[in-house]
C-alpha positions in Angstrom: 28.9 -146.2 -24.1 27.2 -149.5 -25.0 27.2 -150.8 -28.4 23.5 -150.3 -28.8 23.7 -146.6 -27.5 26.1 -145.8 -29.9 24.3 -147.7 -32.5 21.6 -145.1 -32.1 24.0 -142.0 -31.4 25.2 -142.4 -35.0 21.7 -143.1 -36.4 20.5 -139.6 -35.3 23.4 -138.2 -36.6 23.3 -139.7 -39.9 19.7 -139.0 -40.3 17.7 -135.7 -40.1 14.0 -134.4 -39.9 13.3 -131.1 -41.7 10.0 -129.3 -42.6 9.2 -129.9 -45.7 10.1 -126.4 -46.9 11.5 -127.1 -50.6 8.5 -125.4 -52.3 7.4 -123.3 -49.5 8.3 -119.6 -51.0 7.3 -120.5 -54.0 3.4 -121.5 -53.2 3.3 -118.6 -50.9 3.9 -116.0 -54.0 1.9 -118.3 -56.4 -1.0 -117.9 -53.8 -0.8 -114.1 -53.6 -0.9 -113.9 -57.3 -3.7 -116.3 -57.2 -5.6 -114.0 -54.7 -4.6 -110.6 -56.5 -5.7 -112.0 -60.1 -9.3 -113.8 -58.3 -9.7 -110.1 -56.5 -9.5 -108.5 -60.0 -12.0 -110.6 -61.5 -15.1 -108.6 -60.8 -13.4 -105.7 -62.8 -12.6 -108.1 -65.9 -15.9 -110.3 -66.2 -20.0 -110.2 -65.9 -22.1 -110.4 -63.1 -22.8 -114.1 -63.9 -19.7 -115.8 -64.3 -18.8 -113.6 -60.2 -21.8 -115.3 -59.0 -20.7 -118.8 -60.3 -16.7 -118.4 -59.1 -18.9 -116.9 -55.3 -20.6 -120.4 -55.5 -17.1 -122.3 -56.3 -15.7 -119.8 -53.2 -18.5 -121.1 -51.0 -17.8 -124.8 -52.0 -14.2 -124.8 -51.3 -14.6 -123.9 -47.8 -17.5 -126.3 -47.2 -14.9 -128.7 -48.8 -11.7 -127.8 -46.7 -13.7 -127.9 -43.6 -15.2 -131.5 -44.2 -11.6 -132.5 -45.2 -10.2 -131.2 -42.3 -13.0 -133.6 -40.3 -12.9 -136.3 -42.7 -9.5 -136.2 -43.6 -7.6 -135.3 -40.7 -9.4 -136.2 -37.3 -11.5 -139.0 -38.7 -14.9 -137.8 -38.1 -16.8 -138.4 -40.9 -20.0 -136.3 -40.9 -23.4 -135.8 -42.3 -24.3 -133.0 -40.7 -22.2 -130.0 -42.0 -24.7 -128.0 -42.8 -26.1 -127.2 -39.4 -23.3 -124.7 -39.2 -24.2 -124.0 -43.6 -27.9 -123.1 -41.9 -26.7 -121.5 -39.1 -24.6 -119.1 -40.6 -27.0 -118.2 -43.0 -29.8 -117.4 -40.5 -27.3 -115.7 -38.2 -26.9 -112.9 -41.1 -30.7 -112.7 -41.3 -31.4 -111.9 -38.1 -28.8 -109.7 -37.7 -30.1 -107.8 -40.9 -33.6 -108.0 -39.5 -32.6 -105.8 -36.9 -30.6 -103.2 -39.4 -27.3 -104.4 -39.1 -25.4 -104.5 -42.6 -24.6 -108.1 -44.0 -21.3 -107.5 -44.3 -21.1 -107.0 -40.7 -23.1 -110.0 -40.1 -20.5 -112.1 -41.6 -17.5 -112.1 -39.2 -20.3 -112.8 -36.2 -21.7 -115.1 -38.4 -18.5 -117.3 -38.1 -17.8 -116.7 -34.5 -21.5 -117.9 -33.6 -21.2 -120.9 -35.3 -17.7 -121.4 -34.0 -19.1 -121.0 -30.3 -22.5 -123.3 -31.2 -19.8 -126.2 -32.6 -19.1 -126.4 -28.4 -22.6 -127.8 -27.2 -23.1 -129.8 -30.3 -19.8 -131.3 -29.8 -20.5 -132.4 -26.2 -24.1 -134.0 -27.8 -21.5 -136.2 -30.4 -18.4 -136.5 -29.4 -18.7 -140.1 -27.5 -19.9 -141.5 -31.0 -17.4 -142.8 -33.9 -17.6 -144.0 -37.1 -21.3 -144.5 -38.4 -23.1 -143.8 -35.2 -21.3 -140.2 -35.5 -22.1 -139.4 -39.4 -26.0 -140.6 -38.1 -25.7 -138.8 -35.6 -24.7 -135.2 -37.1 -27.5 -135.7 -39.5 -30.0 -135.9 -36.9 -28.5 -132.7 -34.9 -28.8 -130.9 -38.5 -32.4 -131.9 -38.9 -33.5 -130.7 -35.6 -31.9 -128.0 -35.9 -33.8 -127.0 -39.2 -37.1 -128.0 -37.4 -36.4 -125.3 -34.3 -35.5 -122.6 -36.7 -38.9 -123.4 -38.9 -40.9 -122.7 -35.7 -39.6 -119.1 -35.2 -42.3 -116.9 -37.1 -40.1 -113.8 -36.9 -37.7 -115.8 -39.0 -40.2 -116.8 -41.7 -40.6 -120.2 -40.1 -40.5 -122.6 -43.0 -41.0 -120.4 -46.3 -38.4 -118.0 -45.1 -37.2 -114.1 -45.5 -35.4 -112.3 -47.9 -33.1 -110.3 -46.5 -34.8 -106.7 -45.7 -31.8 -104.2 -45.4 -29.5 -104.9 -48.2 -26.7 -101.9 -49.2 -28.2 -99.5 -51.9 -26.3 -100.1 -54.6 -26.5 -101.7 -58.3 -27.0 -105.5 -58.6 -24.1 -105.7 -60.4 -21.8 -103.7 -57.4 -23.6 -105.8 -54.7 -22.6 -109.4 -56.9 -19.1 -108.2 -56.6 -19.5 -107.2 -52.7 -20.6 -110.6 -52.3 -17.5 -111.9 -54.3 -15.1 -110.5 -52.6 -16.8 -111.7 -49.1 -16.5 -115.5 -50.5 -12.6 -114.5 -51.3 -11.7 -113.2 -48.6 -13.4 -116.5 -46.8 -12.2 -118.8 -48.6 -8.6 -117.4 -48.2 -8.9 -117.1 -44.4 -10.3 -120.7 -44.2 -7.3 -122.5 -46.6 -5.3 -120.2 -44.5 -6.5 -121.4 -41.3 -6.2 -124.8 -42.4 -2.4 -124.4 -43.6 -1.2 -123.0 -40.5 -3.3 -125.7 -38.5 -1.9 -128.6 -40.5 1.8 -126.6 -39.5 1.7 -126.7 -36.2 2.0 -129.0 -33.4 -2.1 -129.5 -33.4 -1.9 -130.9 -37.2 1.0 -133.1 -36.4 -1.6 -134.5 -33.6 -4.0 -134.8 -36.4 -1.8 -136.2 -38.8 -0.8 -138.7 -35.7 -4.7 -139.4 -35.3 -5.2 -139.7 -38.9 -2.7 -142.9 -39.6 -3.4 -144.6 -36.7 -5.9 -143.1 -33.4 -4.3 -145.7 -31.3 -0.5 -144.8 -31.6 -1.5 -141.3 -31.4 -3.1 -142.1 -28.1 -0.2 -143.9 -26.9 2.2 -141.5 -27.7 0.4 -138.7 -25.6 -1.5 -137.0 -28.4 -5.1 -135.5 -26.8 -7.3 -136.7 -28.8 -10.6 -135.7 -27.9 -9.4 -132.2 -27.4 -7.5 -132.0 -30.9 -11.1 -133.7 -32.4 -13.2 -131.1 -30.6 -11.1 -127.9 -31.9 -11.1 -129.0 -35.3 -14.9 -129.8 -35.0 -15.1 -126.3 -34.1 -12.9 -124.4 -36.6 -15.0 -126.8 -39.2 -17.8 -125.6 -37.5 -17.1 -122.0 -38.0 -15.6 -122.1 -41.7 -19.3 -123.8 -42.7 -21.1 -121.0 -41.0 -18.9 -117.9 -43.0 -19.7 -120.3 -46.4 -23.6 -120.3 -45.2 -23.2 -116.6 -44.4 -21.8 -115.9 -48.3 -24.5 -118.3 -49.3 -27.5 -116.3 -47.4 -26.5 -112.7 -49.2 -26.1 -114.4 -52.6 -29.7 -116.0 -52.1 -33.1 -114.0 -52.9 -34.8 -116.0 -50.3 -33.4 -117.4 -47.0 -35.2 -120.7 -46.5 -34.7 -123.4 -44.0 -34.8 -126.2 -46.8 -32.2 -124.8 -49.0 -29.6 -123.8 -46.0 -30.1 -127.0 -44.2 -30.2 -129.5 -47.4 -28.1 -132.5 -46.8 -27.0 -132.1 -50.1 -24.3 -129.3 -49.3 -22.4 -132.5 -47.5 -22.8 -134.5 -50.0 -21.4 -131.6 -52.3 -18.4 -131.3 -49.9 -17.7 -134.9 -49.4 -17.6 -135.0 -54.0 -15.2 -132.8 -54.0 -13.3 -134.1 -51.5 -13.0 -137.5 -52.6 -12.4 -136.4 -56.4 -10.0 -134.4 -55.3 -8.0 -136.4 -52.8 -8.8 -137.0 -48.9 -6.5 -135.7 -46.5 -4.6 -132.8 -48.9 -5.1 -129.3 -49.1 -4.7 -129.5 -52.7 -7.4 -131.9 -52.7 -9.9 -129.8 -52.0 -9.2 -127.3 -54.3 -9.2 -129.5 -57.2 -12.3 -131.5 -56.2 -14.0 -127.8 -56.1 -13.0 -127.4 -60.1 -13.5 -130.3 -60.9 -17.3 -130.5 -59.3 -18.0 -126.4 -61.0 -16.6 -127.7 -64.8 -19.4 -130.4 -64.4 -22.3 -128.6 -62.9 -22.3 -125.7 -65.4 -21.9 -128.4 -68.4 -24.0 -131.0 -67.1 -27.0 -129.1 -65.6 -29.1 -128.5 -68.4 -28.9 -132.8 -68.7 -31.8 -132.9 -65.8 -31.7 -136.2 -63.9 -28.4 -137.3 -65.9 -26.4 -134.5 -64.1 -26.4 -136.6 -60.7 -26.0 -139.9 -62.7 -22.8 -138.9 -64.7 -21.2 -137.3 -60.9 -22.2 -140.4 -59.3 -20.2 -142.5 -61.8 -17.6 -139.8 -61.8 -17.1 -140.4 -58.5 -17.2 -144.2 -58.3 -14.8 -144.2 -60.9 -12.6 -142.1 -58.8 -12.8 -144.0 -55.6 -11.9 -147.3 -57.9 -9.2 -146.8 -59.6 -7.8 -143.9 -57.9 -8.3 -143.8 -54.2 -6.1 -141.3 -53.2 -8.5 -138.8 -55.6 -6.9 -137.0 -58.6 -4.6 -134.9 -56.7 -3.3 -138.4 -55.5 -2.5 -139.4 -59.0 -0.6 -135.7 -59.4 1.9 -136.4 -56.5 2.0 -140.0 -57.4 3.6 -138.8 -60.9 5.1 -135.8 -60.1 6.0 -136.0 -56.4 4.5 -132.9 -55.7 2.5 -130.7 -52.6 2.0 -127.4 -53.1 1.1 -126.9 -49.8 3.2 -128.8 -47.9 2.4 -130.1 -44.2 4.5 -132.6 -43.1 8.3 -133.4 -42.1 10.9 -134.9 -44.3 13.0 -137.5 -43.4 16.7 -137.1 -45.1 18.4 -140.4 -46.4 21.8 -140.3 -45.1 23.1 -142.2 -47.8 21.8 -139.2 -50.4 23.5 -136.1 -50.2 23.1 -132.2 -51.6 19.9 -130.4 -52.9 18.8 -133.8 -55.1 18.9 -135.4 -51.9 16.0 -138.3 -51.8 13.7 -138.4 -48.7 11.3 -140.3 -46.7 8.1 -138.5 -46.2 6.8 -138.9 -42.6 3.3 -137.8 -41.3 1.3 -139.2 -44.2 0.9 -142.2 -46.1 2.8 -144.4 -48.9 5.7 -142.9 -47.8 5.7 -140.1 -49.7 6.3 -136.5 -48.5 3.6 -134.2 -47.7 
């Protein structure tokens, strides 16, 4: 054996890549007590503090969608609420024609899911700028067809006409517990993603598009499915969003301004985590229900908020967390053991993100 070959035999031995599985079983029971307590909460407070957690529910998964575009695959979009819109007016037709909400919901995601594919086709050549434009423009047309369709309520819209007959109060917390359970199965969805050999491809794509290229990832195939699954969490948020409204209208499902909602909390919270998300989504409710009431000097203070953030802390909030603390609670990536550290204290080198840090 040459020198150089053995050079690298010891190496390998020496060091070792593991999943990063130190706080694994812990987050997994934290996030069922999470879910059990949050399930609860309908029996504990009023209908109007369940609507405001449904609208923090809808926001999350807005959020972890666009982060898993923005922060994953590196498409940067403007147009997330196509699927917001679609989703919404896919449970209004279906009720039109006497089919329950509830059961509108799970189709509602699939359909969005499976109109992601021909949008994607219409984008996919385009990066950067030309594909945030361009997602924009797909959204707005989109909103102009469904305004022609009379049976829909072309532009001043429908309420939806078969509701369950039940007590306002019993219906808020149906609607709840719809927004749970898709929030859950979106995070979920994005866990396992991020945990298989598809997010490693992402993770590869997110540090550096060439490399990933080069080193056999499928790029435009990994970009397309995540486009997709994106596509399909926005359309169960717009579902959630359509029973929760009085009125489905093309200018509320279709406002731009559920992006730019997603894209705050993302970048508060911190681009390219699962945590991030999350936090961004607290962070953003705590200031809408304090701020609102201020008028015009709502949007100014999150405007600085934001600023502020992307100054002096780029990685978001949850950036400054696992700067201090060294922490994921959902961790993604592999771990890279020193070989000159040893035991359960052991020091590693975090691979599949950036800074070095474990993830």
């Amino acid at each position: 054996m040459s020198l150089v070959a053995e050079t690298t035999a010891r190496s390998a031995e020496n060091y070792r890549v593991t999943r990063s599985r130190r706080n694994v079983a812990w987050t997994g029971l934290f996030a069922l007590a999470a879910v059990v307590v949050l399930y609860e909460f309908p029996y504990i407070v009023g209908p109007g503090t369940t609507t405001i957690i449904t609208q923090a529910f809808i926001i999350l998964t807005m959020a972890s969608m666009w982060n898993l575009l923005a922060g994953y695959a590196g498409l940067v979009s403007v147009g997330q609420q196509v699927f917001v819109g679609l989703g919404a007016y896919i449970v209004l037709a279906l009720n039109i024609h006497n089919i329950s909400v509830f059961t509108a919901l799970p189709v509602a995601v699939i359909g969005c899911g499976v109109a992601a594919l021909p949008l994607w086709y219409l984008v996919s050549r385009l990066r950067s700028g030309y594909f945030a434009i361009a997602t924009w423009v797909l959204a707005s047309t989109v909103m102009l067809v469904i305004e022609k369709i009379g049976w829909l309520g072309s532009g001043t819209g429908l309420s939806l006409p078969h509701t369950p007959n039940v007590s306002a109060a019993v219906f808020t917390a149906y609607n709840y517990w719809c927004g749970l359970a898709v929030t859950v199965l979106a995070m979920l969805s994005v866990y396992l993603l991020l945990r298989s050999r598809l997010g490693l491809a992402l993770t590869a794509i997110r540090d550096d598009e060439v490399a990933a290229r080069s080193s056999g990832a499928r790029v435009g195939l990994v970009r397309m499915l995540v486009f997709v699954i994106a596509g399909a969490g926005c359309g169960g948020a717009g579902a959630v969003l359509a029973i929760s409204l009085p009125i489905v209208q093309p200018s509320a499902v279709f406002d731009v301004q559920w992006t730019a909602v997603m894209a705050f909390a993302v970048i508060i919270g911190g681009l390219g985590t699962i945590e991030g998300p999350i936090l961004g989504t607290v962070v953003y409710m705590v200031l809408q229900q304090e701020l609102q009431s201020y008028n015009v000097w709502y949007l100014i203070i999150l405007g600085l908020v934001a600023i502020g953030v992307a100054i002096f802390a780029r990685r978001g909030l949850w950036g400054l967390v696992d700067d201090h603390l060294h922490l994921r609670l959902f961790p993604v990536g592999y771990w890279l053991w020193d070989p000159a550290s040893s035991g359960r204290r052991s020091r590693g080198l975090g691979l599949g993100r950036r800074r070095g840090r474990h993830s």
